[in-house]
Backbone as ProteinMPNN parsed JSONL, in Angstrom:
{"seq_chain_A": "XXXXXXXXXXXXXXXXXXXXXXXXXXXXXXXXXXXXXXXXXXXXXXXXXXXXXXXXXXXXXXXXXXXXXXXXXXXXXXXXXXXXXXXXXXXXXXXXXXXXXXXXXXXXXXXXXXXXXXXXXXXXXXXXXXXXXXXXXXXXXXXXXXXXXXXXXXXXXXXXXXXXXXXXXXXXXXXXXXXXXXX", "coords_chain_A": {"N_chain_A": [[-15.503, 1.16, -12.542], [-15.403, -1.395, -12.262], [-15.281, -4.93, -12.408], [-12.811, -4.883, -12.285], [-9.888, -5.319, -10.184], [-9.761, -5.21, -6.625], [-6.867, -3.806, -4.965], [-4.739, -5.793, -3.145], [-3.174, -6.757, 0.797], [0.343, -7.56, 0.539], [1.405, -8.631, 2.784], [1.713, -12.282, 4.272], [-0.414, -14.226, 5.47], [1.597, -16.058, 7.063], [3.367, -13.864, 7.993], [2.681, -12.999, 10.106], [3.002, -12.901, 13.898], [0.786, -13.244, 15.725], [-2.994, -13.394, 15.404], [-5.767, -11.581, 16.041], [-8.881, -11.508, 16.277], [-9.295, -12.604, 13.654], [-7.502, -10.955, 12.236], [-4.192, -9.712, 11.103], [-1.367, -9.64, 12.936], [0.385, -7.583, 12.656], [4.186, -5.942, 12.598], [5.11, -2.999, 12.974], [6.321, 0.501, 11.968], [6.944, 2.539, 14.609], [6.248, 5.105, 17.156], [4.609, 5.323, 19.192], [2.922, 3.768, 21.592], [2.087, 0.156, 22.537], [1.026, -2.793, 21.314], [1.883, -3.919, 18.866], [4.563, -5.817, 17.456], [7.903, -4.073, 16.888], [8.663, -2.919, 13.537], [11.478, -2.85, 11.387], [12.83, 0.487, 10.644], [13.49, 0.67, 7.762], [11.783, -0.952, 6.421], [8.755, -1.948, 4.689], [5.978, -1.326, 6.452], [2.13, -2.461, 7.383], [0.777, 0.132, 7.471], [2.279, 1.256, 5.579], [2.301, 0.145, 3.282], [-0.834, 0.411, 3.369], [-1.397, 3.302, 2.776], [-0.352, 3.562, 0.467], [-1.477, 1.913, -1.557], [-3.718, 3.087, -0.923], [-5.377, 5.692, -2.405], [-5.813, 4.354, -4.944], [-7.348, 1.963, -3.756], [-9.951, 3.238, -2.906], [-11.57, 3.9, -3.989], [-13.255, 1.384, -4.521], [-16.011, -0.288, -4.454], [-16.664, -3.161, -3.813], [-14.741, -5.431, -2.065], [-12.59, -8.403, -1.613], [-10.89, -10.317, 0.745], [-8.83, -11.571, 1.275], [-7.292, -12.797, 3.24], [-5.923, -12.337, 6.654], [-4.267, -9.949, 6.462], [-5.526, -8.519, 4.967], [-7.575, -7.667, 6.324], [-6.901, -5.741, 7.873], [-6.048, -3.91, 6.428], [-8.371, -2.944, 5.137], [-9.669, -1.693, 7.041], [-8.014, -0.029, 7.858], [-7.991, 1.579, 5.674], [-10.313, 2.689, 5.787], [-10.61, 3.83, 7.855], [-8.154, 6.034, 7.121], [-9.677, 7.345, 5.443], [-11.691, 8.797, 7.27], [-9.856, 10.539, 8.331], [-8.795, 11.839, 6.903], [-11.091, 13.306, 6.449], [-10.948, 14.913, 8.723], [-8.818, 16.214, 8.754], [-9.279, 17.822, 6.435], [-11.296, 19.759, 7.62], [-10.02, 20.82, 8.991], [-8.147, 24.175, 9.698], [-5.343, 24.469, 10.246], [-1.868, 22.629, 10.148], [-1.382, 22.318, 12.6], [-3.671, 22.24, 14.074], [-4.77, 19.91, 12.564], [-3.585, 17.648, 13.334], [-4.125, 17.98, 15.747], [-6.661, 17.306, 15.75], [-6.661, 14.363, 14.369], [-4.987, 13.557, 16.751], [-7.195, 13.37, 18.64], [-9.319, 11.808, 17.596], [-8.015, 9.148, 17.041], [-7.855, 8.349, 20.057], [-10.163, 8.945, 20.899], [-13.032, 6.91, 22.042], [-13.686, 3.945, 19.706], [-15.585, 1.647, 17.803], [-14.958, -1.887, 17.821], [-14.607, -5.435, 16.264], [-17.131, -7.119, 16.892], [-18.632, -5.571, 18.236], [-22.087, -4.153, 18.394], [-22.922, -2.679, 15.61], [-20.24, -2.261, 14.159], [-19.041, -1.354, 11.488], [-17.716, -3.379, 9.843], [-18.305, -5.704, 10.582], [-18.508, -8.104, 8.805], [-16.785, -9.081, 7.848], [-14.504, -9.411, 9.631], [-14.32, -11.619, 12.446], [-16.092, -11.948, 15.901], [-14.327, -10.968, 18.743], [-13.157, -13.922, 20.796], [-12.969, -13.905, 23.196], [-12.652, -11.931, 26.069], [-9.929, -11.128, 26.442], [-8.849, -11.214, 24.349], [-10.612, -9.108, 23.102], [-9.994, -6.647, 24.093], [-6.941, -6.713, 23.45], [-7.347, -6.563, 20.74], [-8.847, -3.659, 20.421], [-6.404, -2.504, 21.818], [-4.182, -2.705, 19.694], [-5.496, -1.652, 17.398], [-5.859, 0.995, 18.675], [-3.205, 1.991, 18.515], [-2.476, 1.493, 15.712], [-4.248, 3.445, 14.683], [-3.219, 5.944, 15.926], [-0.717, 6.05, 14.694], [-1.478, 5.311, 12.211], [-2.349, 8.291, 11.772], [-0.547, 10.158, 12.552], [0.932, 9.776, 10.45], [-0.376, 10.576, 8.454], [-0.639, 13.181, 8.894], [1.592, 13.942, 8.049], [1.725, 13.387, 5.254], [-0.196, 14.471, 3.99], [0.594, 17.384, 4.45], [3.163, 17.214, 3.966], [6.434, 18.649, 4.21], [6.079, 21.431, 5.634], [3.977, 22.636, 5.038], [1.299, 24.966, 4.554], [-1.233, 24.679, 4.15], [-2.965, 21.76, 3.413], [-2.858, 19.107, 1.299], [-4.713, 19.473, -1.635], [-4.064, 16.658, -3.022], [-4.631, 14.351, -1.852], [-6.715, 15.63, 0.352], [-9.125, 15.643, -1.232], [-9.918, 13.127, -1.725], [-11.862, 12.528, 0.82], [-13.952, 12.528, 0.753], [-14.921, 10.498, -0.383], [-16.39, 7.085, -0.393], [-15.276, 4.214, 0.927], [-16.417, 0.698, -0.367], [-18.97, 1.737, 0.763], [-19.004, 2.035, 3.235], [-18.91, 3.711, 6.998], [-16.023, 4.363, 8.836], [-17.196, 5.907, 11.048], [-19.952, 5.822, 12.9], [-21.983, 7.913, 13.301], [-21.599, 8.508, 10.515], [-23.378, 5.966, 9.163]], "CA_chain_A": [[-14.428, 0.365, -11.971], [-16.523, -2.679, -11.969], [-14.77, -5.802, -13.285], [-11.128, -4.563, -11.926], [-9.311, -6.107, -8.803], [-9.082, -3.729, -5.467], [-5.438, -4.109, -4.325], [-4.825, -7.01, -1.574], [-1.862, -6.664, 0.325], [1.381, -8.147, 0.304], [1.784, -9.383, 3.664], [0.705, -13.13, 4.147], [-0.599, -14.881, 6.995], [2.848, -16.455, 8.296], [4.097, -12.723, 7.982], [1.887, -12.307, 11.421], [3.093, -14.067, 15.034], [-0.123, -13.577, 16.244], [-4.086, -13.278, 15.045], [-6.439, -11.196, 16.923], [-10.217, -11.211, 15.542], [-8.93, -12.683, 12.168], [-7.115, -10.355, 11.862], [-2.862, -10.217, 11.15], [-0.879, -8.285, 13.948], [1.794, -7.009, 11.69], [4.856, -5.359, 12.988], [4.815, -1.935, 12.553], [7.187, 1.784, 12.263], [6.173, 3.57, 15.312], [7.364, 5.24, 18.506], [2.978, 5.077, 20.09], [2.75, 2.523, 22.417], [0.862, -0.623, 21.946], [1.356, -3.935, 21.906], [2.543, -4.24, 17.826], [5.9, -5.523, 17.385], [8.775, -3.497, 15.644], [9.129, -3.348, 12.334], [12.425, -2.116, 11.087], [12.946, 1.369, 9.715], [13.824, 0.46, 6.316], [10.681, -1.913, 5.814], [7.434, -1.389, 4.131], [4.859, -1.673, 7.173], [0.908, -2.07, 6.734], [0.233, 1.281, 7.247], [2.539, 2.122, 4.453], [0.906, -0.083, 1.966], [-2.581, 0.741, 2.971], [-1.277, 4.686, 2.225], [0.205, 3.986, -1.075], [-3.078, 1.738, -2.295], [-5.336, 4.277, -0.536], [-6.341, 6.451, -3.757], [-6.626, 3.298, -6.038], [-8.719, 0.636, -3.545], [-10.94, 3.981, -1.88], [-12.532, 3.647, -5.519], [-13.976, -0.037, -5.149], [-17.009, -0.912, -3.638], [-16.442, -4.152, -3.348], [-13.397, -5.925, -1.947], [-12.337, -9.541, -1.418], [-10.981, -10.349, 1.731], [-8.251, -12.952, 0.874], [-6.084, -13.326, 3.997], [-5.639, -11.623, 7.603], [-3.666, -8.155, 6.536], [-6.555, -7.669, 4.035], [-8.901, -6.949, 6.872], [-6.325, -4.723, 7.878], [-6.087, -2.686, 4.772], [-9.745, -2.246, 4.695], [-9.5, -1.16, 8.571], [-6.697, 1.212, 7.514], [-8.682, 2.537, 4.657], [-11.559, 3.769, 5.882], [-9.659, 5.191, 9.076], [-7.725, 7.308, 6.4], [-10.613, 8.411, 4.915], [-11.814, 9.533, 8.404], [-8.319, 11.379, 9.238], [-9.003, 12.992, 5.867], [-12.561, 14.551, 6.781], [-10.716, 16.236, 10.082], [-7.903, 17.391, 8.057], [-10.391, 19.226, 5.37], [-11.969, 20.848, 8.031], [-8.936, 21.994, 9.896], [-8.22, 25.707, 9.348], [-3.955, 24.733, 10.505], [-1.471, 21.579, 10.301], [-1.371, 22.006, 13.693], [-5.648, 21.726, 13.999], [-5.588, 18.847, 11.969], [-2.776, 17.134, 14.57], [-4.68, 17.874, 17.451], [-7.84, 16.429, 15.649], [-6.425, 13.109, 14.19], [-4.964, 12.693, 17.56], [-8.027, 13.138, 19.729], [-9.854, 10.943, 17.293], [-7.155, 8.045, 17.669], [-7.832, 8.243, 21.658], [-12.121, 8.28, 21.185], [-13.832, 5.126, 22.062], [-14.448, 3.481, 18.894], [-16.018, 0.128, 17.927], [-13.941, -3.376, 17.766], [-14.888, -6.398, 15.808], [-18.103, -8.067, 17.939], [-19.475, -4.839, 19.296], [-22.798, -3.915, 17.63], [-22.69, -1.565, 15.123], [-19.409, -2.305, 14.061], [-19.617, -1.384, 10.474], [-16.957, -4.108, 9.158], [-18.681, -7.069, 11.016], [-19.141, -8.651, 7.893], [-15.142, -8.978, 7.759], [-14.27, -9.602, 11.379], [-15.001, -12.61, 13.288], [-15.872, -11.166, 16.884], [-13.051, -11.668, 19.692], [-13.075, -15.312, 21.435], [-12.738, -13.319, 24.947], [-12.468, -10.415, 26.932], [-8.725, -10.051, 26.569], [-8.918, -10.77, 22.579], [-11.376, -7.557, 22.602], [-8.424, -5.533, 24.728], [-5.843, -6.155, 22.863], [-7.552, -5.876, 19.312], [-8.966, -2.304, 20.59], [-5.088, -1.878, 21.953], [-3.806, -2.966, 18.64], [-6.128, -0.924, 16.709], [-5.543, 2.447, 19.166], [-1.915, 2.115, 18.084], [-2.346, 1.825, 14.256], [-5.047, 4.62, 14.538], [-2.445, 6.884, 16.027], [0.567, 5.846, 13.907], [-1.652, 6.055, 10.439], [-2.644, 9.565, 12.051], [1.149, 11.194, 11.976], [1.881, 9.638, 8.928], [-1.179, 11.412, 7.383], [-0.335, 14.759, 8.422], [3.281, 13.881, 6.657], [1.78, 13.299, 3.645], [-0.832, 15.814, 3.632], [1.153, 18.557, 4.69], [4.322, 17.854, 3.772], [7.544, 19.234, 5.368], [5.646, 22.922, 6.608], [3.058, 23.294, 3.909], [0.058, 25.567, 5.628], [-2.582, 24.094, 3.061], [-3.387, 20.072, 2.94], [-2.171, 18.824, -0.549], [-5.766, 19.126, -2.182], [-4.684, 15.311, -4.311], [-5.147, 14.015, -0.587], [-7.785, 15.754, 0.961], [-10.116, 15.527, -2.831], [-10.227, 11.423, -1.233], [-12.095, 12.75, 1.992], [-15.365, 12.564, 0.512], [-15.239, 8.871, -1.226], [-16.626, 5.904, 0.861], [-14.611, 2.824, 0.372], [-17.007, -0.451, 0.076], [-19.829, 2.546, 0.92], [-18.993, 2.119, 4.328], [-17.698, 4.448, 7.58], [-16.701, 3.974, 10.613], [-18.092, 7.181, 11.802], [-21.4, 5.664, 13.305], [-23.269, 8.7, 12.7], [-22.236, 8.568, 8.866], [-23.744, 4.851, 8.245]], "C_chain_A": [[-14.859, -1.09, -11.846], [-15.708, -3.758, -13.253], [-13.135, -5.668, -13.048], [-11.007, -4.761, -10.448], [-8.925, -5.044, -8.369], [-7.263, -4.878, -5.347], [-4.991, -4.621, -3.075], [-3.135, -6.561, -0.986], [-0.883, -7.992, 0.48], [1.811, -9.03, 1.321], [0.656, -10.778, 3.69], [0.671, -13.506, 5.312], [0.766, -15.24, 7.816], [3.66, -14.737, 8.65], [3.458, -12.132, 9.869], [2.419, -13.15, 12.382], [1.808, -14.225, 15.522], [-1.563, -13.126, 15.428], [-4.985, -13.016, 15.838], [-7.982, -10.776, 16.096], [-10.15, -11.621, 14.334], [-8.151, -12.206, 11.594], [-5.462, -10.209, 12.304], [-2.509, -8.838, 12.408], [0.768, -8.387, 14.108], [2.98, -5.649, 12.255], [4.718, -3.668, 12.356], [5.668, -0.525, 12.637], [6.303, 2.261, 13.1], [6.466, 3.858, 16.267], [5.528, 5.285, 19.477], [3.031, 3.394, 20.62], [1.634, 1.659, 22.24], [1.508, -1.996, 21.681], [1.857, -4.945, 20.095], [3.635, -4.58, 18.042], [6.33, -4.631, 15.892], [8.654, -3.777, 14.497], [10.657, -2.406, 12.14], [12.07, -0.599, 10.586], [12.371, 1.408, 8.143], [12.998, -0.818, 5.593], [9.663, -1.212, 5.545], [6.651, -2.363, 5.656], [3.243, -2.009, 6.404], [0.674, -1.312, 6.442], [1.287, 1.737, 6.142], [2.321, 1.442, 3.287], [-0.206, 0.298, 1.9], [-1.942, 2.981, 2.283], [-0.726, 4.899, 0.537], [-0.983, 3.138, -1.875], [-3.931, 2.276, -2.108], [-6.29, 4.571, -1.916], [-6.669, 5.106, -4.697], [-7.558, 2.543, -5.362], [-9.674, 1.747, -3.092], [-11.918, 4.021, -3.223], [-13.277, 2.891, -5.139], [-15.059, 0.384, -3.832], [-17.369, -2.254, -3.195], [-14.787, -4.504, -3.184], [-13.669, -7.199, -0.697], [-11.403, -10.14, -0.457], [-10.223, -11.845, 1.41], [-7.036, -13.673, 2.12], [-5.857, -12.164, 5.347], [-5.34, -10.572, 7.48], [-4.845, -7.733, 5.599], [-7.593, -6.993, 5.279], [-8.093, -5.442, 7.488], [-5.901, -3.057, 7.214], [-7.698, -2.384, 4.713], [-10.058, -1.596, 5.962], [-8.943, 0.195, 8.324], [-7.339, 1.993, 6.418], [-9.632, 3.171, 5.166], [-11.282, 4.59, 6.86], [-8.72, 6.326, 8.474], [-8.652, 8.3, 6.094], [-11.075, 9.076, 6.045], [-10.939, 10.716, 8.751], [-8.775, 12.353, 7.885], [-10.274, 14.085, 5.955], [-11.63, 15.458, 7.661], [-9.482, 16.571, 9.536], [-8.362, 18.158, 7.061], [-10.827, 20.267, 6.528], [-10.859, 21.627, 8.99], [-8.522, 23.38, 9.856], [-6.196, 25.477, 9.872], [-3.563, 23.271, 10.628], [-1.742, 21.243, 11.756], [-2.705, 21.596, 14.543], [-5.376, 20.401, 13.808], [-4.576, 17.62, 12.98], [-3.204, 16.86, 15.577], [-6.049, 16.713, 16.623], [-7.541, 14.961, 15.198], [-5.764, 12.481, 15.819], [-5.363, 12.434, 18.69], [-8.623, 12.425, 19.216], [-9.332, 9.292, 17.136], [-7.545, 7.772, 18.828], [-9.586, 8.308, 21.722], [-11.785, 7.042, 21.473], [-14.277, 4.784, 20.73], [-15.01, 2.019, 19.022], [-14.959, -0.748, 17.271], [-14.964, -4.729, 16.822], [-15.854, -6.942, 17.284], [-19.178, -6.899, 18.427], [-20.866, -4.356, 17.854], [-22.578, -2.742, 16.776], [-21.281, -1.64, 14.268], [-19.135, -2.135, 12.442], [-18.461, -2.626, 9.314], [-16.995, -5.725, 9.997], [-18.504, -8.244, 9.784], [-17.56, -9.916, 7.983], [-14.126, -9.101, 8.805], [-15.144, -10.472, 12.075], [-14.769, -11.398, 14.788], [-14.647, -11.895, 17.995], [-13.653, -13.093, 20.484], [-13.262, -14.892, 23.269], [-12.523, -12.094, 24.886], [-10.755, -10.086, 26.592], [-8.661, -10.233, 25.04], [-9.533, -9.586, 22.272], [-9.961, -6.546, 23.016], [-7.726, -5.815, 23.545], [-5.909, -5.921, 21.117], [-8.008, -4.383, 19.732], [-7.419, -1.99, 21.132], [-4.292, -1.353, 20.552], [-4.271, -1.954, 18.17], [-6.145, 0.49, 17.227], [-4.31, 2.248, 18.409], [-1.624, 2.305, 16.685], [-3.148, 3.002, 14.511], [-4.301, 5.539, 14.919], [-1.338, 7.15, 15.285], [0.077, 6.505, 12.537], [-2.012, 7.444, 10.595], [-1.681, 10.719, 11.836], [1.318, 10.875, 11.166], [0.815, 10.927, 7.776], [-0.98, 13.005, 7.416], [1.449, 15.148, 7.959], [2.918, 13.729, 5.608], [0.849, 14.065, 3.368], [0.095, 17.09, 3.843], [2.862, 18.597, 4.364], [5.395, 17.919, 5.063], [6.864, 20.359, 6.242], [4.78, 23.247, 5.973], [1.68, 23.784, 5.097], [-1.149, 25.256, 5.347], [-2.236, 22.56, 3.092], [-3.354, 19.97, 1.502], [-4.236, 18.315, -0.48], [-5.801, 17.634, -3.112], [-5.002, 14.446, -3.279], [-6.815, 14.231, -0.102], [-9.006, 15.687, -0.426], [-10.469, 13.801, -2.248], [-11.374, 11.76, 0.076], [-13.602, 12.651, 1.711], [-16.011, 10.839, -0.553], [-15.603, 8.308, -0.099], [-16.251, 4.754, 0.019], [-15.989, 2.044, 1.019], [-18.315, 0.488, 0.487], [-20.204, 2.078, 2.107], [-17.632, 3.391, 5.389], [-17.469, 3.887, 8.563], [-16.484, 4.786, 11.518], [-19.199, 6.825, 11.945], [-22.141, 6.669, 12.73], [-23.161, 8.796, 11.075], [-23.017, 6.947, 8.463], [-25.071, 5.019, 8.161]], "O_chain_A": [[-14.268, -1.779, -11.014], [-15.569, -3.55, -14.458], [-12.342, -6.378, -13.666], [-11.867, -4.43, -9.631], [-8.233, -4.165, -8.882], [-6.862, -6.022, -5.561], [-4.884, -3.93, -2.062], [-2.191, -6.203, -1.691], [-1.268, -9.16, 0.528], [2.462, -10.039, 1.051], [-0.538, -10.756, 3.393], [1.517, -13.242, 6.166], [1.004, -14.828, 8.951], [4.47, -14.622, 9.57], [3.802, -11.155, 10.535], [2.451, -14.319, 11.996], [1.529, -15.387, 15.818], [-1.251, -12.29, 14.58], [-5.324, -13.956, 16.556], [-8.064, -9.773, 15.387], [-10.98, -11.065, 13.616], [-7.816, -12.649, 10.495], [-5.155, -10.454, 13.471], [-3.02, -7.748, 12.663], [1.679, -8.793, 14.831], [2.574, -4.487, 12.285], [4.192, -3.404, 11.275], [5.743, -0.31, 13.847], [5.132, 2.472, 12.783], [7.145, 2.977, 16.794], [5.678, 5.257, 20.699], [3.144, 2.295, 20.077], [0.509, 2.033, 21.91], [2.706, -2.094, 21.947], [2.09, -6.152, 20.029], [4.184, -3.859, 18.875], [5.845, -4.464, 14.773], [8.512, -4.971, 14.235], [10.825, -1.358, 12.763], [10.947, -0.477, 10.097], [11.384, 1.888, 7.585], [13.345, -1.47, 4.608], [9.489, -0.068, 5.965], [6.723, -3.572, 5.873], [3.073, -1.879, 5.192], [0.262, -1.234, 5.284], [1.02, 2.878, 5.765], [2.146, 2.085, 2.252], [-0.781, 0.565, 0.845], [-2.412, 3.537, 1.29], [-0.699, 5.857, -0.236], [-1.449, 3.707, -2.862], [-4.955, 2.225, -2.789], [-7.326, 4.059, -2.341], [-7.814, 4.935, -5.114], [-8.598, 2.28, -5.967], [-10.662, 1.122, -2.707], [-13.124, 4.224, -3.085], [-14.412, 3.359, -5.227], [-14.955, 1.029, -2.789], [-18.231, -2.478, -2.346], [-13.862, -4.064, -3.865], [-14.319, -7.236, 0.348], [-10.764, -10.872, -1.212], [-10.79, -12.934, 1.317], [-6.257, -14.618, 1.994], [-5.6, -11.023, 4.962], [-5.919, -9.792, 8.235], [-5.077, -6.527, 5.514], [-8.253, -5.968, 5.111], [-8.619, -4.33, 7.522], [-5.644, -1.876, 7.45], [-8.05, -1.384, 4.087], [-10.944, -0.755, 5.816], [-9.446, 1.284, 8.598], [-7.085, 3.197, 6.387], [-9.74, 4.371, 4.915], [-11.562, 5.788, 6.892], [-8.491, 7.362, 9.098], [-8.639, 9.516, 6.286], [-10.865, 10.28, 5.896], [-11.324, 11.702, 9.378], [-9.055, 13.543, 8.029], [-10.345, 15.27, 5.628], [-11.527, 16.652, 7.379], [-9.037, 17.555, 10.127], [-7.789, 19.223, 6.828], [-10.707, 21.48, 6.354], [-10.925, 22.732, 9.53], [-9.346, 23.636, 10.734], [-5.642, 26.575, 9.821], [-4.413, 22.495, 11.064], [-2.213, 20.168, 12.127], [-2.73, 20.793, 15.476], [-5.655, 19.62, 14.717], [-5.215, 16.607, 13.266], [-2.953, 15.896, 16.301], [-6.24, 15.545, 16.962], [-8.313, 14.178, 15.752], [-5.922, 11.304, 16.146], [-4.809, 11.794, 19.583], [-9.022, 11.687, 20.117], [-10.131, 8.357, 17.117], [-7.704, 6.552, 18.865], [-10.182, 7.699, 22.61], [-10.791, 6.335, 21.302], [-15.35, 5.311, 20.438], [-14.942, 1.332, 20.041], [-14.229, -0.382, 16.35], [-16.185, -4.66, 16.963], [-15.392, -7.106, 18.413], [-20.29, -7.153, 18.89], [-20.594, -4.269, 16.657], [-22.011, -1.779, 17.293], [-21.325, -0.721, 13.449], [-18.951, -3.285, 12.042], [-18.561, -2.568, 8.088], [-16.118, -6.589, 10.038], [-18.355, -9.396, 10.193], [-17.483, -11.136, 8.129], [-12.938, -8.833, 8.624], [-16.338, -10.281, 12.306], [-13.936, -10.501, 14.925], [-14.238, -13.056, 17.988], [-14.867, -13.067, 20.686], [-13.619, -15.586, 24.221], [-12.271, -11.343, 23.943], [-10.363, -8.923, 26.502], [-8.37, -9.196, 24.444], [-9.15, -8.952, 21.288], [-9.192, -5.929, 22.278], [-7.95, -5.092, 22.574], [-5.064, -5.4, 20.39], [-7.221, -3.642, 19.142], [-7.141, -0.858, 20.735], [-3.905, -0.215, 20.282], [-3.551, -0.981, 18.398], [-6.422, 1.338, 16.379], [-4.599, 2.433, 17.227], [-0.738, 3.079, 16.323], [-2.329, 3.92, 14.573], [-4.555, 6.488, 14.176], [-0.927, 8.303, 15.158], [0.534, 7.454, 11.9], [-2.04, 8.027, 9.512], [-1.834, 11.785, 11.24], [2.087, 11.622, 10.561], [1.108, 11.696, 6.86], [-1.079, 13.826, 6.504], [2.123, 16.145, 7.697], [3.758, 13.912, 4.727], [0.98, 14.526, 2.235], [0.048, 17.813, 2.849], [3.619, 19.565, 4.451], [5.345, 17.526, 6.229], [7.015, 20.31, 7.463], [4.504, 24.429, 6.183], [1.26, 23.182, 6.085], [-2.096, 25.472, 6.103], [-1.1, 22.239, 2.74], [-3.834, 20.776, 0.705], [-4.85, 17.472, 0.175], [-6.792, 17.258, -3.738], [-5.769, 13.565, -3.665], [-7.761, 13.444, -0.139], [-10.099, 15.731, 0.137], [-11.596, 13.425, -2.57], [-11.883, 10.658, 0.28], [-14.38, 12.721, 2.662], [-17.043, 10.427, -1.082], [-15.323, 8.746, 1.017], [-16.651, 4.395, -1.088], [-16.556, 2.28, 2.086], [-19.171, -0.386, 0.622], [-21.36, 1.712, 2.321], [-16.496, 3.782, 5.121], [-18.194, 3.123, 9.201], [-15.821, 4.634, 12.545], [-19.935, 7.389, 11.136], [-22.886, 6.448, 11.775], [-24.129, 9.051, 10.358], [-23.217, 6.826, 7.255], [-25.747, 4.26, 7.467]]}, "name": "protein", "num_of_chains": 1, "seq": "XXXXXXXXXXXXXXXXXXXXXXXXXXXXXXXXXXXXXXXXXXXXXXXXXXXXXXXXXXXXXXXXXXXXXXXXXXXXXXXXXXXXXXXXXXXXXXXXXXXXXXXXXXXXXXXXXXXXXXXXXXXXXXXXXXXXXXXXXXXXXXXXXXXXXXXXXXXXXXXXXXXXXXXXXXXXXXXXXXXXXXX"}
């Protein structure tokens, strides 16, 4: 894949009212509370670009970082690939439900905190309430891209995870996680 452009997205900086860590804070479909604004229905959100470039950018190992929603999309990618490990190992839709949405509600890490495995790509917050409300922000997509994934793994009632999904659960985008214990 080397020599071919990952997939940036579409939204551009003015597309954001506000910027929290560098990063755009893009309206969004979702009934999880959190401090995103609306997006309409009948719009393409982030989280539904980062799900339809998933399988092509979870390829690259490198990626170029051209504008606020990109850090987003690489945020949103590797948190798929996460949701995808605990839906392989689920044994029921309803497993993999409970597990994407106790791993939404962990403590994870925020832009600034050590360890953070997308420091590189994230200025750290300016203050104490820039950390809040990027970890707010970022609970809220982590729960949102969480139901969408067991809609597109599973379908309407399917009892099996669409294997062209979960077959992604074992790539590392950029050959990074952000599962601490995998880095």
């Amino acid at each position: 894949i080397s020599g071919k452009m990952a997939y940036h997205s579409a939204f551009k900086e003015d597309d954001a009212a506000t910027l929290a860590c560098g990063c755009a804070v893009l309206p969004i479909k979702t009934t999880c509370r959190g401090p995103a604004p609306s997006a309409k229905d009948d719009e393409e959100d982030i989280i539904d670009e980062t799900l339809y470039y998933f399988k092509a950018n979870v390829l690259f190992r490198n990626f170029e970082v051209k504008g606020p929603a990109d850090r987003l999309l690489v945020y949103l990618t590797l948190y798929i690939t996460e949701c995808l490990k605990r839906i392989d190992a689920a044994p029921s839709r309803a497993e993999a439900s409970r597990a994407l949405t106790t791993m939404a509600l962990e403590p994870f890490m925020i832009p600034g905190d050590p360890g953070f495995p997308l420091g590189t790509f994230f200025p750290a917050p300016a203050n104490k309430q820039e950390a809040d409300f990027i970890r707010s922000y970022l609970k809220q997509l982590r729960e949102e891209t969480g139901r969408r994934m067991i809609e597109k793994c599973y379908g309407a009632d399917d009892a099996q995870p669409s294997k062209w999904w979960t077959s992604f659960s074992k790539r590392r985008f950029m050959n990074k996680s952000l599962d601490p214990r995998a880095a």
